[in-house]
C-alpha positions as a printed Julia matrix, in Angstrom:
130×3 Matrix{Float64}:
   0.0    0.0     0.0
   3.03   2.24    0.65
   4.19   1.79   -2.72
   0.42   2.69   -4.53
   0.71   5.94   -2.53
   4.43   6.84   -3.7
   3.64   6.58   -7.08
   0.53   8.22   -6.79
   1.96  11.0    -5.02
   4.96  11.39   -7.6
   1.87  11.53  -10.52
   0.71  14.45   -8.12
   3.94  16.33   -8.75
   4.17  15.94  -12.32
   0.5   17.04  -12.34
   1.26  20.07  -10.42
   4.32  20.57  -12.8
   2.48  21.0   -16.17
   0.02  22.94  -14.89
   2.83  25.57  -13.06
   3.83  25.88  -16.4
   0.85  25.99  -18.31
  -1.46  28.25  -16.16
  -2.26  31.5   -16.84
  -5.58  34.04  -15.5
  -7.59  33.73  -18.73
  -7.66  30.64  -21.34
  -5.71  33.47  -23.75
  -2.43  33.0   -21.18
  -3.08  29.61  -20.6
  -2.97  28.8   -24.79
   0.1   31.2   -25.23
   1.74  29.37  -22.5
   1.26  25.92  -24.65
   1.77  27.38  -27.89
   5.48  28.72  -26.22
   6.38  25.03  -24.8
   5.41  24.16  -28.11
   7.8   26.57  -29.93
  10.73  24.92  -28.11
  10.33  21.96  -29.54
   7.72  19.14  -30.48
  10.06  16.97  -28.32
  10.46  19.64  -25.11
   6.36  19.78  -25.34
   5.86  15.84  -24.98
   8.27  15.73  -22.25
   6.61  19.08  -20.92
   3.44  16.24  -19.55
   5.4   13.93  -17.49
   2.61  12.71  -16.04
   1.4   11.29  -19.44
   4.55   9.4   -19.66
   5.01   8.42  -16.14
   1.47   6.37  -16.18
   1.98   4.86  -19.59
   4.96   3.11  -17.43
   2.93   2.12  -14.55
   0.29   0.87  -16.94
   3.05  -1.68  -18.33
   4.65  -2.39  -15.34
   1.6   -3.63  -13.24
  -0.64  -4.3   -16.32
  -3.18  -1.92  -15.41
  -5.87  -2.17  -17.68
  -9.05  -1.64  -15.75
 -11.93   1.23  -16.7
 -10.28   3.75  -13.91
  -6.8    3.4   -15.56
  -7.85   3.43  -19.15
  -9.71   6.9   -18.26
  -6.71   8.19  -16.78
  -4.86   7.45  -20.04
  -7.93   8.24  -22.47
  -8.64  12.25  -20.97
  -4.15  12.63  -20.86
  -4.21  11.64  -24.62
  -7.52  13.86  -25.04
  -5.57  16.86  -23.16
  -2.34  16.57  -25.45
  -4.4   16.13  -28.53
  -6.53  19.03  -27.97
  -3.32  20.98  -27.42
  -1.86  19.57  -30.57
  -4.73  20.97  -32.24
  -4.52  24.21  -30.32
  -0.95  24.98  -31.91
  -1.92  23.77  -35.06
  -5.12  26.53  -35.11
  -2.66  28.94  -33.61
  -0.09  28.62  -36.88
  -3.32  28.52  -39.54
  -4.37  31.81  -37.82
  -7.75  30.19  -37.09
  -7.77  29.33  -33.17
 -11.89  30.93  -33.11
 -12.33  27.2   -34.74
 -11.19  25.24  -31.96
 -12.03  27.08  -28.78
 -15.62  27.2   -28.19
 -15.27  30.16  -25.68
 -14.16  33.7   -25.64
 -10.24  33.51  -25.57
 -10.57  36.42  -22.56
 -12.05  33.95  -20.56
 -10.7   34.61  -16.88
  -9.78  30.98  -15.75
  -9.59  30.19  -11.85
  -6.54  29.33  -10.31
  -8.36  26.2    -8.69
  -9.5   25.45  -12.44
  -5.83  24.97  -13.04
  -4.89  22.78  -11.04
  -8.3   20.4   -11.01
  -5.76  17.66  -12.53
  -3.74  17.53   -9.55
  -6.34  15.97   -8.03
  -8.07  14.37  -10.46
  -5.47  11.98  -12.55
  -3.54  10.71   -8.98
  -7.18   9.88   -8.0
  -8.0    7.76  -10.69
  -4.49   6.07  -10.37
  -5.47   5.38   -6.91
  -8.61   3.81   -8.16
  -6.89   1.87  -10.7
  -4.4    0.12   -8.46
  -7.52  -0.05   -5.73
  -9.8   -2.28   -8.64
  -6.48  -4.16   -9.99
């Protein structure tokens, strides 16, 4: 049991480190904050989400393929696709087609930080149902 909390404790700080980086007040900050960790390199942005990474390895290690895990990984690859598709808009000079809401949108700290709780939870649930 020691061990299940360790690792989900460690996808707690790689949670909290992407969104340090990628918060902003309004979703207009938040986007130019992606599209700049983007600009680095596509290779700096994928290791940017740690987290993503980190529970692709415990899903191999302890062969975690229950419902709780497989939402864990299905809404990380949803997050970095969206993103993906974020820059992409950005460079066409068309973001108004994929963000459904005003780009001045002020955006909650809490808001930012909802996947700190969120992801280590469902890993918790996935090793609790394996």
């Amino acid at each position: 049991m020691q061990e299940v909390i360790i690792y989900v404790f460690l996808l707690a700080l790689f949670e909290f480190y992407e969104s340090s980086w990628q918060r902003g007040a309004t979703f207009k900050e938040i986007v130019a904050n992606i599209y700049a960790k983007y600009r680095q390199g596509l290779f700096v942005f994928f290791f940017a989400h740690p987290s993503f990474i980190y529970a692709l390895y415990l899903g191999i290690k302890f062969d975690l393929t229950n419902f709780w895990f497989m939402s864990l990984l299905f809404m990380k690859f949803l997050d970095i696709s969206y993103k993906l598709v974020l820059v992409k808009k950005i460079e066409e000079n068309s973001l108004h087609e994929a963000v459904p809401i005003p780009l001045e949108t002020p955006v909650p700290l809490w808001m930012s930080y909802l996947n700190v709780f969120l992801y280590p939870l469902l890993l918790f649930l996935a090793f609790a149902n394996s």
